[in-house]
DSSP file (Angstrom, degrees, kcal/mol; ACC not computed):
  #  RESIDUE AA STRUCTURE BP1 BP2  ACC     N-H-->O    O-->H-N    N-H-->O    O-->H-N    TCO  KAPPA ALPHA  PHI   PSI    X-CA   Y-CA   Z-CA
    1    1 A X              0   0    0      0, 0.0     2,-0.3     0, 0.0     5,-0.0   0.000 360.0 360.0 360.0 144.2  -49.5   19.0   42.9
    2    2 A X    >>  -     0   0    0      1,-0.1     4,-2.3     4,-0.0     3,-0.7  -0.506 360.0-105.9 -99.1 166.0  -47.2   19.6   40.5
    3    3 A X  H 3> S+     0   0    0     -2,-0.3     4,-1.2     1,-0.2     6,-0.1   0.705 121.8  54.1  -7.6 -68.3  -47.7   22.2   37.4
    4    4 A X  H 34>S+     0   0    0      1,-0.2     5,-3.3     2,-0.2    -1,-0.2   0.858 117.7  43.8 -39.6 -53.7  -48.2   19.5   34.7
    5    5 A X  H X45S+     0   0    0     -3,-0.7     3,-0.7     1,-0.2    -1,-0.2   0.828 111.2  51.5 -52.3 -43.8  -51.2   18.2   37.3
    6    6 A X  H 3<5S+     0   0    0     -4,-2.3    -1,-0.2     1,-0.3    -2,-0.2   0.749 104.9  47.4 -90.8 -23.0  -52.4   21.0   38.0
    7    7 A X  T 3<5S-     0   0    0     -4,-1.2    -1,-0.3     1,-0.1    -2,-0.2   0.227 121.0 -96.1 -99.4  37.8  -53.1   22.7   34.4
    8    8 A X  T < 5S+     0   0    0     -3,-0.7    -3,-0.2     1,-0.1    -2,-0.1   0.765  76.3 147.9  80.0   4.7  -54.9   18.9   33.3
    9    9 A X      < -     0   0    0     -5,-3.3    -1,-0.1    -6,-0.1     3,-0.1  -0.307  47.1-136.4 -81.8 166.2  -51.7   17.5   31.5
   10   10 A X  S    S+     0   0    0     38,-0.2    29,-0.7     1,-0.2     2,-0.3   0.708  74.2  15.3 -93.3  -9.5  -51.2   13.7   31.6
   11   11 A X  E     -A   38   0A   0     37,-0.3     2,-0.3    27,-0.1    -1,-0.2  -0.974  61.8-152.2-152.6 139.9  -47.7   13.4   32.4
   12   12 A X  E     -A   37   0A   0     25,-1.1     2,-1.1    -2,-0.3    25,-0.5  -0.582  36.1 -87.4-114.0-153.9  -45.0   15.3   33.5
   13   13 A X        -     0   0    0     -2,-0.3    23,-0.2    23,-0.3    22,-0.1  -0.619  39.5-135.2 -71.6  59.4  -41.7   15.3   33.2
   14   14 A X        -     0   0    0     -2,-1.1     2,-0.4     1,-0.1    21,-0.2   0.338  23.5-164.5 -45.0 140.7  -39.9   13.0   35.9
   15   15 A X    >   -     0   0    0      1,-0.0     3,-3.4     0, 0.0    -1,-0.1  -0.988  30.6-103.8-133.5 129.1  -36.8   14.8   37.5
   16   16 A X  T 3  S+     0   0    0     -2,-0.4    -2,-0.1     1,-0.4    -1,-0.0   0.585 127.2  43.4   5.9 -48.2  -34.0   13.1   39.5
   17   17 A X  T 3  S+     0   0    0      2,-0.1    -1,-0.4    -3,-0.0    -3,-0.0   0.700  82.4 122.2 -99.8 -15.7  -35.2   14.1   42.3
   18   18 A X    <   -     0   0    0     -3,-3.4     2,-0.3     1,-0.1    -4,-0.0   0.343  60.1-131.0 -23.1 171.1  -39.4   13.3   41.6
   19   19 A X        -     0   0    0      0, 0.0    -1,-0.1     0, 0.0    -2,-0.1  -0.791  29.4-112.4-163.7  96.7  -40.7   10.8   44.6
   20   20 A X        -     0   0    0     -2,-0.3     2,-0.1     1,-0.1     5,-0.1   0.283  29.5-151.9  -7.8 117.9  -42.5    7.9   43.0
   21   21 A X        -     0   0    0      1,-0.1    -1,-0.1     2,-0.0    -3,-0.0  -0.203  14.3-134.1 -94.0-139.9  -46.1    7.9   43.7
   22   22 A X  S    S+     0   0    0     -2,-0.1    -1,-0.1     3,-0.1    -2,-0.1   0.471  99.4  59.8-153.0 -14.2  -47.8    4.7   43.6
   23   23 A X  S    S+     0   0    0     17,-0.1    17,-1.0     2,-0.0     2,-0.4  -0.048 101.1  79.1-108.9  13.9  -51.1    5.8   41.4
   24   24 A X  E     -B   39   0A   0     15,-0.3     2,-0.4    16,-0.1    15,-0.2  -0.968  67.1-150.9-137.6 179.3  -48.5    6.7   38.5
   25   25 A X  E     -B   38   0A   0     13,-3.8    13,-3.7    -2,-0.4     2,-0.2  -0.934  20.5-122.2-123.0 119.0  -46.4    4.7   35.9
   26   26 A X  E     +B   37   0A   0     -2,-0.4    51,-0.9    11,-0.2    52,-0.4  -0.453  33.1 179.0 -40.6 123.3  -42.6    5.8   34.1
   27   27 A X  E     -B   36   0A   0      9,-2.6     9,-2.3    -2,-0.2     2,-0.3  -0.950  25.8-147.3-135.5 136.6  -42.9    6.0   30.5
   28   28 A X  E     -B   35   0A   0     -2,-0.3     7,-0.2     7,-0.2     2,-0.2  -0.749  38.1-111.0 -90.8 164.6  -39.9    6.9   28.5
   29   29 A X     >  -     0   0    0      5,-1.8     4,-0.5    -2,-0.3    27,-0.1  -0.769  17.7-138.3-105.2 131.4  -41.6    9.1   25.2
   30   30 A X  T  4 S+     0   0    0     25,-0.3    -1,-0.1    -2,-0.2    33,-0.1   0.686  94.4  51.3 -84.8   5.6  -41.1    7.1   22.4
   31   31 A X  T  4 S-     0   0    0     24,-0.2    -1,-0.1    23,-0.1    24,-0.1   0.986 137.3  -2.0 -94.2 -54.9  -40.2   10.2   20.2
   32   32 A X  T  4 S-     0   0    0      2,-0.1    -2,-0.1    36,-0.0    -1,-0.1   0.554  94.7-123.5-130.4  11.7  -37.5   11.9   22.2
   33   33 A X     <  +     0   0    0     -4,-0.5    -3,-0.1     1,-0.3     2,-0.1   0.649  50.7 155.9  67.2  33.4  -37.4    9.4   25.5
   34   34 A X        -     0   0    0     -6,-0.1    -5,-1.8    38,-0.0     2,-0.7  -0.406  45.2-118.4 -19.0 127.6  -38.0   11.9   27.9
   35   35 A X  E     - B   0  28A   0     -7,-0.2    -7,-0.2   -21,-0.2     2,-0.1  -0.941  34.9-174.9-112.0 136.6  -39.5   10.1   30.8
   36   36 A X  E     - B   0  27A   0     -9,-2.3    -9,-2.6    -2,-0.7     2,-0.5  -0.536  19.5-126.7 -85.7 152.4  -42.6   11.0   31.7
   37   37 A X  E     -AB  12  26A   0    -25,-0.5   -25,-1.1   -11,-0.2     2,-0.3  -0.959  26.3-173.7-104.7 134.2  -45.1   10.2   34.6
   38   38 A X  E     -AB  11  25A   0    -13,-3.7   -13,-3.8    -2,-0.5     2,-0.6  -0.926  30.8-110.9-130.3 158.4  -48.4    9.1   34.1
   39   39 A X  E >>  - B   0  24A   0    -29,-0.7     3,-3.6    -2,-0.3     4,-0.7  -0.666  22.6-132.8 -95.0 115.8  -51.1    8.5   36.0
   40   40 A X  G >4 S+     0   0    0    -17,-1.0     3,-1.9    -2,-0.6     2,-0.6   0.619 108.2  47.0 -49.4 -75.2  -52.0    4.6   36.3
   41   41 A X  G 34 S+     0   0    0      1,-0.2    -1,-0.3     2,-0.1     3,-0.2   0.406 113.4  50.9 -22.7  -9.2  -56.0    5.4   35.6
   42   42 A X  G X4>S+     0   0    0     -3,-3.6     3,-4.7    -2,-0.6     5,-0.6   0.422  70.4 105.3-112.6   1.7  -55.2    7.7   32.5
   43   43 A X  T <<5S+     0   0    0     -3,-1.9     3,-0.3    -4,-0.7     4,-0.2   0.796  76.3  51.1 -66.8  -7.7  -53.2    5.9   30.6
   44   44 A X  T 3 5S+     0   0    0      1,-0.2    -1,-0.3    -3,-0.2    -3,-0.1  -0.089  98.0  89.8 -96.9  31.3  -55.8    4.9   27.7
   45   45 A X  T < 5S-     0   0    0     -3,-4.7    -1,-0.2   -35,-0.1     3,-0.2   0.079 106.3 -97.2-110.7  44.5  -56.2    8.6   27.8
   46   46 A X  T   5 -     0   0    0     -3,-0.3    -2,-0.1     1,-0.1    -3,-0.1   0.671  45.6-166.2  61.5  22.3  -53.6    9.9   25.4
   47   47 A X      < -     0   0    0     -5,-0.6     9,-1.2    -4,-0.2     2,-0.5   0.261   5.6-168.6 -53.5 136.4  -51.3   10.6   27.2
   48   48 A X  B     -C   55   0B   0      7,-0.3   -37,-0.3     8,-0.2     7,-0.3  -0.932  27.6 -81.5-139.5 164.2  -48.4   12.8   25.8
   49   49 A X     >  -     0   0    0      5,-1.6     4,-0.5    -2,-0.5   -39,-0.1  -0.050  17.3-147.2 -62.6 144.7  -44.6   14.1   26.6
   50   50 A X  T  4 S+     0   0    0    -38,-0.2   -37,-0.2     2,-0.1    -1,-0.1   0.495 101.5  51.5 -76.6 -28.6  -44.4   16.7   28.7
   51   51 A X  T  4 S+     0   0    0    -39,-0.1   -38,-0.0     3,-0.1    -1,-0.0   0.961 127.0   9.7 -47.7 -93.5  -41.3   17.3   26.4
   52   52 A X  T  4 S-     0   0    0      2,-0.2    -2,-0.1     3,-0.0     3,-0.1   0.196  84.2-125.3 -78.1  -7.2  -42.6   17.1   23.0
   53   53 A X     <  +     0   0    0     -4,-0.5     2,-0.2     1,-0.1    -3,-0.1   0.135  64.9 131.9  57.0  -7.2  -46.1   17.0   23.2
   54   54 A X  S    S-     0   0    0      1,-0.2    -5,-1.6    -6,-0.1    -2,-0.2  -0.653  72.0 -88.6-106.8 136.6  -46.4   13.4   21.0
   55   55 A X  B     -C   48   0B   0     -7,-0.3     3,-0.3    -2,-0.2    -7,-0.3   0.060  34.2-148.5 -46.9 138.7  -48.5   10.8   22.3
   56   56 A X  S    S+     0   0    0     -9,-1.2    -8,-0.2     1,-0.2    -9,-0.1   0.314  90.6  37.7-131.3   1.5  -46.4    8.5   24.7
   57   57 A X        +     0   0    0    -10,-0.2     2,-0.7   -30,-0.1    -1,-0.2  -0.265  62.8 162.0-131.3  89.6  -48.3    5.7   24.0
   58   58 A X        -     0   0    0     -3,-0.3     2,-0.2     2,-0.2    46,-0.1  -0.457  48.2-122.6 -91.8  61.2  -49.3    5.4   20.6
   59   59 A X  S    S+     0   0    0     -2,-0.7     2,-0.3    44,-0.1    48,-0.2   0.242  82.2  91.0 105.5  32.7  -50.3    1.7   20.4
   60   60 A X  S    S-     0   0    0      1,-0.2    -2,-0.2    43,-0.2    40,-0.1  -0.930  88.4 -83.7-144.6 136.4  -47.9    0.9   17.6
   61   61 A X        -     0   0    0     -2,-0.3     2,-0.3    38,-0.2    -1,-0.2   0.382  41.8-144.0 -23.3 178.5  -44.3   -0.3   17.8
   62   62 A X        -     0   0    0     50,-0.5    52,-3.1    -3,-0.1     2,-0.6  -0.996  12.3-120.0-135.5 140.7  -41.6    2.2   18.3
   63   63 A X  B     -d  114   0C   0     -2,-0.3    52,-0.2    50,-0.2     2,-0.2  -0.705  26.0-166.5-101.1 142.7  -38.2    2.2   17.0
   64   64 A X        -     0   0    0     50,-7.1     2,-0.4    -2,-0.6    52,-0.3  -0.513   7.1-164.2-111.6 173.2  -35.4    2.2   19.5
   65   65 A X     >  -     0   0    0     -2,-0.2     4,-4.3    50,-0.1    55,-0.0  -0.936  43.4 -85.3-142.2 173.1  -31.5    3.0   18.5
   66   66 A X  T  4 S+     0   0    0     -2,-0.4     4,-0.4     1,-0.3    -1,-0.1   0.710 125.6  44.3 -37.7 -46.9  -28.4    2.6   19.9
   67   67 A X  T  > S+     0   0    0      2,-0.1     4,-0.5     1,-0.1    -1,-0.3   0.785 120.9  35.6 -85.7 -52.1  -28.6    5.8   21.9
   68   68 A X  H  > S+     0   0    0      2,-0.1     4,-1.3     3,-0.1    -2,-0.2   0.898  96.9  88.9 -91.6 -25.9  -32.3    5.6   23.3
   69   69 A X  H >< S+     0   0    0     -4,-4.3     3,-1.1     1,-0.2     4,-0.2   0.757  93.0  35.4 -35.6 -94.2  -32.3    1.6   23.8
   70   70 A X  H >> S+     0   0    0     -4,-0.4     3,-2.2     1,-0.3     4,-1.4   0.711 116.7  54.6 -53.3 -49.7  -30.9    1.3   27.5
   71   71 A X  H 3X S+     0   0    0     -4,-0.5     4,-1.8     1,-0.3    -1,-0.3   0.932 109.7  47.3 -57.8 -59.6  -32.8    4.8   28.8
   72   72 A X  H << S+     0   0    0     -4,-1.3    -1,-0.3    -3,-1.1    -2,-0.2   0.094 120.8  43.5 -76.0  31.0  -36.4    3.3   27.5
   73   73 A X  H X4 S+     0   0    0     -3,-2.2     3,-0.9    -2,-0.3    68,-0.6   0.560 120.6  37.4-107.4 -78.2  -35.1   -0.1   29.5
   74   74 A X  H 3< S+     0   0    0     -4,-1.4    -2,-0.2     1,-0.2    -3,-0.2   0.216 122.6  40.7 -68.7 -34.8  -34.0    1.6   32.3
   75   75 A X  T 3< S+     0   0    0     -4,-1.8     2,-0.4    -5,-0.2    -1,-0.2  -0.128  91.1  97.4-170.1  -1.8  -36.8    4.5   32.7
   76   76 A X    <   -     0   0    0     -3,-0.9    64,-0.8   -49,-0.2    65,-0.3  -0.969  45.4-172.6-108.4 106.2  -40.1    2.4   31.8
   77   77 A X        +     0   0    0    -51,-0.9   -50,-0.1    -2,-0.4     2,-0.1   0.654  65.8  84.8-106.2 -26.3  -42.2    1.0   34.5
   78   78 A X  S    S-     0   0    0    -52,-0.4    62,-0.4     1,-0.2    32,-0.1  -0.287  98.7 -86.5 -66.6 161.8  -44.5   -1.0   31.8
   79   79 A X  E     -e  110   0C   0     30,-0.6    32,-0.9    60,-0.2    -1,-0.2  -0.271  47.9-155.4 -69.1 154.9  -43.8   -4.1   30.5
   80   80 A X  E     -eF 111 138C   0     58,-1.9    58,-1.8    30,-0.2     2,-0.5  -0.647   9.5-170.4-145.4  83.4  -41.3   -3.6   27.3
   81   81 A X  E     -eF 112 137C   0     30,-1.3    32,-2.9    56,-0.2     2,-0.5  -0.707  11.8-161.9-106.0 134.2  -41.1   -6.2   24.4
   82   82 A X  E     -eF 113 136C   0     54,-4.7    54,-1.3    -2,-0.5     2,-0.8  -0.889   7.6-148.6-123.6 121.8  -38.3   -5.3   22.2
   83   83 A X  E     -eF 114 135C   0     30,-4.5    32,-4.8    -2,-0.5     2,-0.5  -0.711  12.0-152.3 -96.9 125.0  -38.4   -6.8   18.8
   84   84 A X  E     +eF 115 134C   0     50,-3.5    49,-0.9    -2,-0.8    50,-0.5  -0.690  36.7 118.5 -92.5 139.2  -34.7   -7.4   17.4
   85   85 A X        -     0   0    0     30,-1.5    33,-0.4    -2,-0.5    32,-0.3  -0.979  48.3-106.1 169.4-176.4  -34.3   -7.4   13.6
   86   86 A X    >   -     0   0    0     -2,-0.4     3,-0.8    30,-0.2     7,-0.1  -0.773  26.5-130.0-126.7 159.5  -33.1   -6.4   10.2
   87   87 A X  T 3  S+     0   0    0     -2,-0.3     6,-0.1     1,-0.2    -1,-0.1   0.725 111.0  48.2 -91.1 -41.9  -34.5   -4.8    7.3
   88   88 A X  T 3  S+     0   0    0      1,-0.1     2,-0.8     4,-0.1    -1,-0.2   0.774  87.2 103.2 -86.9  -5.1  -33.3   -7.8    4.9
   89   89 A X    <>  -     0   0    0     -3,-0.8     4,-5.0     1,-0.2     5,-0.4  -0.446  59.8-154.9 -89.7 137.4  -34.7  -10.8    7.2
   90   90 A X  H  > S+     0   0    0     -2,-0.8     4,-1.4     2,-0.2    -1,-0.2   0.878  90.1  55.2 -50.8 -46.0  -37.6  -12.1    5.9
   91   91 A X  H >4 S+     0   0    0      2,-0.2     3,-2.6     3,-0.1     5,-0.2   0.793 107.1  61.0 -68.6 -94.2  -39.3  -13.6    8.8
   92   92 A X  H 3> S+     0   0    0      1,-0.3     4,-0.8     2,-0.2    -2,-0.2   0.340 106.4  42.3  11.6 -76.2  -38.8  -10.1    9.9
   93   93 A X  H >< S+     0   0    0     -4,-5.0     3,-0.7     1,-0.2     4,-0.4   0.902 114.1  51.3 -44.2 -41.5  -40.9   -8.8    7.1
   94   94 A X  T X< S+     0   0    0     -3,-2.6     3,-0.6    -4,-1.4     4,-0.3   0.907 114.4  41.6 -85.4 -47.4  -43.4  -11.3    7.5
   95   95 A X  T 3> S+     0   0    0      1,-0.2     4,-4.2    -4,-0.2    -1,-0.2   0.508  87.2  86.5 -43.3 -22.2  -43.9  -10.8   11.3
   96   96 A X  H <X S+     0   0    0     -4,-0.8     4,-1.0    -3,-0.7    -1,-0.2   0.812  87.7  52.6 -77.0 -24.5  -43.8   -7.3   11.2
   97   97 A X  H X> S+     0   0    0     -3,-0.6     3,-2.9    -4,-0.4     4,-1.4   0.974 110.8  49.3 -37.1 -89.6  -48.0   -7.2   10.4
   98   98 A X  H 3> S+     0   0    0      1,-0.3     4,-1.4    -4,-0.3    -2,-0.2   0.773 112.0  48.3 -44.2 -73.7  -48.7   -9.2   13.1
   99   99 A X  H 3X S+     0   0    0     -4,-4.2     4,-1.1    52,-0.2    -1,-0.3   0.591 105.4  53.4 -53.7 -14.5  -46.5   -7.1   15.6
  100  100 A X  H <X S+     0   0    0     -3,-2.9     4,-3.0    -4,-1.0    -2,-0.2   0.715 107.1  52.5 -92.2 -32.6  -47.7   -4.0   14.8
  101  101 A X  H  X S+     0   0    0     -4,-1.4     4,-1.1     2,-0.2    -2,-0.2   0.691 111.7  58.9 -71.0  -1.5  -51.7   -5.5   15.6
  102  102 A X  H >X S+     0   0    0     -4,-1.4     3,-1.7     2,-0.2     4,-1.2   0.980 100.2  43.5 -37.8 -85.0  -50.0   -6.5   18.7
  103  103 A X  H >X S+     0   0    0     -4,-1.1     4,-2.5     1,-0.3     3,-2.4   0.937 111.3  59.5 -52.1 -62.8  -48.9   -3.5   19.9
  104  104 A X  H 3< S+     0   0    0     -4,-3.0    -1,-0.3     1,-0.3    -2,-0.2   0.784 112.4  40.0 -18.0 -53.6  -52.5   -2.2   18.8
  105  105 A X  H << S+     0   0    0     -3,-1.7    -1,-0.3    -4,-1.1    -2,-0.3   0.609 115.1  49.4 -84.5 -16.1  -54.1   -4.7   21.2
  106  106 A X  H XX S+     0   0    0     -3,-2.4     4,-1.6    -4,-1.2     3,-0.8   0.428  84.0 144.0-102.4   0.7  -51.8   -4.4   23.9
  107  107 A X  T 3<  +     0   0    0     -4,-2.5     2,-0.1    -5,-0.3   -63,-0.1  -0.622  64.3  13.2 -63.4 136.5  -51.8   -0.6   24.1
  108  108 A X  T 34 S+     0   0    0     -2,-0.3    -1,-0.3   -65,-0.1     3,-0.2  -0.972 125.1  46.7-106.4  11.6  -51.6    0.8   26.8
  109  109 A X  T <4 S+     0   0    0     -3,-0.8   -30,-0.6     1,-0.2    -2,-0.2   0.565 116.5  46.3 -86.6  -8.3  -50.6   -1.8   29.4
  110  110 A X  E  < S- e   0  79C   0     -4,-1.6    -1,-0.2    -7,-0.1   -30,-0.2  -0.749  70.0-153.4-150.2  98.5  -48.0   -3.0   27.2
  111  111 A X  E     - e   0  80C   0    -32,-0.9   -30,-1.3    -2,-0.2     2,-0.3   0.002  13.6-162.7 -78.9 152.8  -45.2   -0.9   25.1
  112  112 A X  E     + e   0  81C   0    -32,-0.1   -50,-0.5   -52,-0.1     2,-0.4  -0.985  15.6 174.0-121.7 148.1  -43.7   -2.9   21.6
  113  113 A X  E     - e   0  82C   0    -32,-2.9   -30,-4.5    -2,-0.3     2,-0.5  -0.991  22.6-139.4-143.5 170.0  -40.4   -1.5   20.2
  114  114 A X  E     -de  63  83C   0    -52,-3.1   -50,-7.1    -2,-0.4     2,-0.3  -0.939   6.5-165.0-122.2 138.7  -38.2   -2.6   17.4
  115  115 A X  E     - e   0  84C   0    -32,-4.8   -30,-1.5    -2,-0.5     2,-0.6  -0.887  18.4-148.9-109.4  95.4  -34.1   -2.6   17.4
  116  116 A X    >>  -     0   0    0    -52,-0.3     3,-1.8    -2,-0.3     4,-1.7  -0.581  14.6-154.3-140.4 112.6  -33.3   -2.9   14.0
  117  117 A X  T 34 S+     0   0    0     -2,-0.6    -1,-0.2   -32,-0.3     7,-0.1   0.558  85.2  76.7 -70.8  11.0  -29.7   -5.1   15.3
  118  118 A X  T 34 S+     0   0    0    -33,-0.4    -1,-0.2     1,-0.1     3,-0.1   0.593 107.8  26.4 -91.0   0.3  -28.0   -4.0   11.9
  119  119 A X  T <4 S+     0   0    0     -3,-1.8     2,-0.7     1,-0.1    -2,-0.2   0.576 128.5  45.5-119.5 -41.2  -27.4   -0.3   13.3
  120  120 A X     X  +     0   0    0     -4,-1.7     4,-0.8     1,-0.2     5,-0.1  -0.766  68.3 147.0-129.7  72.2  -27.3   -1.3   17.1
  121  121 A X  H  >  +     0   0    0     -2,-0.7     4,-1.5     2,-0.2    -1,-0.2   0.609  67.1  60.5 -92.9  -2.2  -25.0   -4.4   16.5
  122  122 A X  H  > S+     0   0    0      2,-0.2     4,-2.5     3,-0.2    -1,-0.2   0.715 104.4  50.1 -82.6 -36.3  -23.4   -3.7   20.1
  123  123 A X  H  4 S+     0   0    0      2,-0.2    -2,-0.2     1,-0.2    -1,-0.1   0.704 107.5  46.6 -97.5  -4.4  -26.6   -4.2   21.7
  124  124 A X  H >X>S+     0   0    0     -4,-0.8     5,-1.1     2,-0.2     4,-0.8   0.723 112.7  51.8 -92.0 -31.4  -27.6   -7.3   20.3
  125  125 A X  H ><5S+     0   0    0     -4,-1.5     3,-4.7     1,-0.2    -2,-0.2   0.983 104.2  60.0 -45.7 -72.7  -24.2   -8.8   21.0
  126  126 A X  T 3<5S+     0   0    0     -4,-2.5    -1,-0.2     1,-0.3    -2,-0.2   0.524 113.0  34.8 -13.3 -37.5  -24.8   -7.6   24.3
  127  127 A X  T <45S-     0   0    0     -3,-0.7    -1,-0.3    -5,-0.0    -2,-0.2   0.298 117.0-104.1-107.9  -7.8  -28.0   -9.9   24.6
  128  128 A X  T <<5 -     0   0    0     -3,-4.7     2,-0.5    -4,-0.8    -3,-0.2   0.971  47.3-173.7  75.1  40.8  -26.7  -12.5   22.7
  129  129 A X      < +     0   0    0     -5,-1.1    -1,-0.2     1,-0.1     3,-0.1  -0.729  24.0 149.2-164.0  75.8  -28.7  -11.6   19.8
  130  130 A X        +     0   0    0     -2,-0.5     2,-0.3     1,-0.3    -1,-0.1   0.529  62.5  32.2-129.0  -5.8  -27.8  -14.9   17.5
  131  131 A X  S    S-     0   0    0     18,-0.0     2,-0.4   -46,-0.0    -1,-0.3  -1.000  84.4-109.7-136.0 146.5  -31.4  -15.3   15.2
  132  132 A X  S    S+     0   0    0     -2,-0.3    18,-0.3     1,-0.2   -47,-0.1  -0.741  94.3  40.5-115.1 156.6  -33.7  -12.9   14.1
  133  133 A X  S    S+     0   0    0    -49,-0.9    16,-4.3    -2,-0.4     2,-0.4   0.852  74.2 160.7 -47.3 145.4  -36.1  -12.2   14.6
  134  134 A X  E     -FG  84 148C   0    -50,-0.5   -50,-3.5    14,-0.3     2,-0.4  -0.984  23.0-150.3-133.4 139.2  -35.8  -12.6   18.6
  135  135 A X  E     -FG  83 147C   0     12,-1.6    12,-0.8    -2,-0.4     2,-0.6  -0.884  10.2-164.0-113.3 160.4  -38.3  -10.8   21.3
  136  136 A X  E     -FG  82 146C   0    -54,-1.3   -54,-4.7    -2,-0.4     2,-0.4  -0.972  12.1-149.3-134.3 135.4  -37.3   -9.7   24.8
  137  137 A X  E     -FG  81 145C   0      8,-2.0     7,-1.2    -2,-0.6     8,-0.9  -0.941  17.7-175.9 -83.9  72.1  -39.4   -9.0   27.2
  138  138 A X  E     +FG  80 143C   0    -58,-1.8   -58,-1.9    -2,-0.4     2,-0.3  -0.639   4.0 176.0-127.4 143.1  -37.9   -6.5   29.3
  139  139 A X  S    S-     0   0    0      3,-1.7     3,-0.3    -2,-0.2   -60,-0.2  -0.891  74.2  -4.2-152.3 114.8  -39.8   -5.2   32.8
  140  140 A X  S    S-     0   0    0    -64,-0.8   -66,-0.1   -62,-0.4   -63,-0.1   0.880 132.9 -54.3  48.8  54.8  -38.3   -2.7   35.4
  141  141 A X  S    S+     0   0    0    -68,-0.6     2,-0.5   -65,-0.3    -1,-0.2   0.529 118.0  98.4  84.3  13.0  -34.9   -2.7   33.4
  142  142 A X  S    S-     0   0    0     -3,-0.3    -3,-1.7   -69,-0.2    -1,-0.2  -0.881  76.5-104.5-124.8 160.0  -34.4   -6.3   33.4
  143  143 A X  E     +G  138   0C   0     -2,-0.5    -5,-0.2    -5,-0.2     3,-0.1  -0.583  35.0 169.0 -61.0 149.8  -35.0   -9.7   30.6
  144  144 A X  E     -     0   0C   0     -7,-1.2     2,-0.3     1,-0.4    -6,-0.2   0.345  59.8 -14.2-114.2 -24.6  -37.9  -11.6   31.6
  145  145 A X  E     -G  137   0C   0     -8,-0.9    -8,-2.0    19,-0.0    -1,-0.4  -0.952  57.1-167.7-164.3 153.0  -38.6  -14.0   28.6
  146  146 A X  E     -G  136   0C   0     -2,-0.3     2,-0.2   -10,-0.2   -10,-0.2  -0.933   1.1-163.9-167.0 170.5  -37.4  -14.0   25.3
  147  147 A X  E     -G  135   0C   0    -12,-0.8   -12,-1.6    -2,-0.3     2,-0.4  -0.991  10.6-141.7-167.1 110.3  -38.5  -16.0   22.1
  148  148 A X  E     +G  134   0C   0     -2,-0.2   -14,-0.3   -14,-0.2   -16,-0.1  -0.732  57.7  31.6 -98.9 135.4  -36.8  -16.7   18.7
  149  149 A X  S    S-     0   0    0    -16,-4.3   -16,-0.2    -2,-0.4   -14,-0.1   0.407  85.3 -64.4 101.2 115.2  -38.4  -16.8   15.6
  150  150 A X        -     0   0    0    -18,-0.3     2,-0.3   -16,-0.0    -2,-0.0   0.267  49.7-167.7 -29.6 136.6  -41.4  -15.2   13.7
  151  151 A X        -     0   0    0      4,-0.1   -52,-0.2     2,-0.0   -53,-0.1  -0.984  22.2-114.3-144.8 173.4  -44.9  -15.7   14.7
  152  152 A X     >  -     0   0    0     -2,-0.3     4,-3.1   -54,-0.1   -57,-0.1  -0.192  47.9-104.9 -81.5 173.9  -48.9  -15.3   13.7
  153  153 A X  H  > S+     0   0    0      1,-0.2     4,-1.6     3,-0.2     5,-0.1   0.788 118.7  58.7 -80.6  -9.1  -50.5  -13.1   15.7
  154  154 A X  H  > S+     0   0    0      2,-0.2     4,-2.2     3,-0.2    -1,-0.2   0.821 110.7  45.3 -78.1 -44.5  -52.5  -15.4   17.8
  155  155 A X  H  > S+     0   0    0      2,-0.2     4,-2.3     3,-0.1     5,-0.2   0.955 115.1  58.4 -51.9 -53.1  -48.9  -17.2   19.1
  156  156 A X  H >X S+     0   0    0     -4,-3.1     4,-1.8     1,-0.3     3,-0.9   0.851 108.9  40.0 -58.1 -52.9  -47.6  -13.3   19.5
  157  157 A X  H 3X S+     0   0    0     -4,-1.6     4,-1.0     1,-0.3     3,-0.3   0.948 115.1  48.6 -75.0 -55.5  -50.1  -12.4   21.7
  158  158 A X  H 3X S+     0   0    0     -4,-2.2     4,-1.0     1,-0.2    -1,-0.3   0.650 105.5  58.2 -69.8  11.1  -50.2  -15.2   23.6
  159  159 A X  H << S+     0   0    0     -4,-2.3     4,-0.3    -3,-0.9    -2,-0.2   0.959 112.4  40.9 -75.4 -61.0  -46.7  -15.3   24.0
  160  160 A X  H  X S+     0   0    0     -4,-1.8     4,-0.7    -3,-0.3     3,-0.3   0.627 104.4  63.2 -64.2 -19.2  -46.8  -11.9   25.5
  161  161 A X  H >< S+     0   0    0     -4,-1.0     3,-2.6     1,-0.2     2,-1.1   0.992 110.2  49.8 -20.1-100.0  -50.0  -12.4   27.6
  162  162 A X  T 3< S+     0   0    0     -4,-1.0    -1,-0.2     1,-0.3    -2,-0.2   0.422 108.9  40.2 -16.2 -18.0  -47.9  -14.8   29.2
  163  163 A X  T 34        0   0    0     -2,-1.1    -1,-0.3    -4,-0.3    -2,-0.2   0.572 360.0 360.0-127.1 -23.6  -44.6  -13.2   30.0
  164  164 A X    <<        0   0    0     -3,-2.6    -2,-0.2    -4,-0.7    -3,-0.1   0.507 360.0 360.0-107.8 360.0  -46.1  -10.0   31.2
């Protein structure tokens, strides 16, 4: 068992060299995207970075950048729906209620983040990125669905129900 396990923490710190178990989950930390391992049975338990100490899944979106995007793709063993958008669109604004009781209700089986594509304009070209608001669905580093255009929350969540 390693350290982290052994003094009661809830994750540790995943290392290059770690060997997957099979009762724990990747999570990149959405504050400094550290990835962490957590243990599939603890995850509604607060878990927090091994790093940083802040709560690794605190059940409201996260914002991702240019820099942390591909690592909390790449490094996340949970389902990952990444809302692309802009500070000036309006369905943006209008959605953004609605996505954040999402994430609330889908914590902890299901991560939300925001990309906000006027700062990370590489990485929504890169996806092909051509209406805002768009959500992606991303699961063991790859798309799985995506979905253009604001919704209530009752569409949001079942849209993501669905896809994950």
């Amino acid at each position: 068992m390693d350290s982290h396990a052994a003094a009661g923490d809830l994750s540790d710190v995943a290392s290059g060299n770690a060997a997957p178990r099979d009762d724990s989950v990747r999570v990149a930390c959405p504050h400094c995207a550290t990835t962490n391992r957590v243990l599939r049975a603890r995850l509604g338990e607060a878990a927090k970075c091994g790093s940083c100490k802040q709560p690794l899944l605190p059940g409201e979106p996260f914002e991702l950048t240019a820099a942390s995007f591909d690592r909390h793709i790449a490094t996340t063993d949970l389902p990952l729906v990444v809302d692309f958008w802009a500070p000036w669109c309006g369905p943006c604004r209008m959605m953004a209620p609605a996505y954040e009781q999402a994430a609330a209700r889908l914590a902890p089986g299901v991560r939300l983040a925001k990309l906000d594509t006027d700062k990370a304009q590489d990485i929504a070209a890169r996806f092909g990125i051509r209406g805002i608001p768009t959500l992606i669905v991303f699961r063991n580093g790859r798309e799985i669905a995506r979905q253009s255009g604001a919704m209530d929350l009752p569409r949001l969540l079942d849209w993501i129900k669905s896809k994950v």
